[in-house]
N, C-alpha and C positions, 0 to 999 in steps of 0.2 A: 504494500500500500504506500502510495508516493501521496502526498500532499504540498502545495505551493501556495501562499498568500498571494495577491494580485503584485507586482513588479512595479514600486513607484519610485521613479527619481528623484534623486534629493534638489536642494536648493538648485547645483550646477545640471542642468537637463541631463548632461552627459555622465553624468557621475551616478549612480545607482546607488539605492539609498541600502544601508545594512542590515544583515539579516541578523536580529537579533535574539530568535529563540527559533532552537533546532531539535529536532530529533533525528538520531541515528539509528539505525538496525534495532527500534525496541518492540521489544515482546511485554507482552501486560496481558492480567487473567486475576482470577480470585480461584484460588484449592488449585484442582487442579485442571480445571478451562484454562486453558488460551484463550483471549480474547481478540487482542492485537498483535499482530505476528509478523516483524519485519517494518517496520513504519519507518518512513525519510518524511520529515516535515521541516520546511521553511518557512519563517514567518516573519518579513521584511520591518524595517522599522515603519512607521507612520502608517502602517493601515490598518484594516480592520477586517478579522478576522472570523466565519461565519461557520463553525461544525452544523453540519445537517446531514438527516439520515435516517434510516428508519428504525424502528422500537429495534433494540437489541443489537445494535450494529459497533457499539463502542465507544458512543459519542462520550457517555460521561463517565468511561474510565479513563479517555485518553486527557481529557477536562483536569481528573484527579491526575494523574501523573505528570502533567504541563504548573498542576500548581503545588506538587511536593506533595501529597496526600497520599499516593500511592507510589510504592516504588518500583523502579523496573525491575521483570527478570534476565533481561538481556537487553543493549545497546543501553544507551544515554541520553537525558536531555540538558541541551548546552542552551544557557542566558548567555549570551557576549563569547560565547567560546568556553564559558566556564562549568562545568558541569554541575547541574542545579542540588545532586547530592551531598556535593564536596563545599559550597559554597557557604556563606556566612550568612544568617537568615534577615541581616539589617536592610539589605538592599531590594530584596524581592516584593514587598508591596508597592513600593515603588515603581515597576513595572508591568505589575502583574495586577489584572482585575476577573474575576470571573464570580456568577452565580451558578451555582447547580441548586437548582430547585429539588426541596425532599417531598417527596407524596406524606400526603395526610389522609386520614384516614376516616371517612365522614361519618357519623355519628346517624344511625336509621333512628 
């Protein structure tokens, strides 16, 4: 599974803006599911970025391991080059926003 942010040029047109959160060859699952198996993600600076998909496809486990929640069982994910398990946890709100919504459970 290969995924790409949209491609936006920085301030100079010709200059391409950085990719600042990556993932490399990761596998992600809960017991013993696989979930996501093999994932290349780039996700450039200044844009915005949209997971969609259908029920059960991995959108919000790959959510939980992009925000440190879940960790990999294989490959890495890199903020700035730096791999986000190894990294110091002062800087990551600062980059990083995400909602996963939790089901509730309605009252008959």
């Amino acid at each position: 599974m290969t995924m790409t942010s949209q491609d936006r040029s920085g301030p100079d047109s010709a200059t391409p803006a950085p990719t600042r959160l990556q993932a490399r060859d990761v596998q992600l699952g809960y017991h013993d599911a696989v979930v996501i198996d093999g994932l290349e993600l780039d996700i450039v600076q200044g844009t915005v970025t949209a997971v969609i998909g259908p029920n059960g496809c991995g959108k919000s486990t790959l959510l939980r391991a992009l925000g440190r929640l879940l960790p990999t069982r294989r490959g890495g994910v890199l903020l700035d080059g730096q791999r986000i398990d190894k990294c110091r946890s002062a800087p990551w709100p600062r980059c990083w926003a995400c909602c996963l919504r939790h089901r509730s459970r309605r009252r008959a």
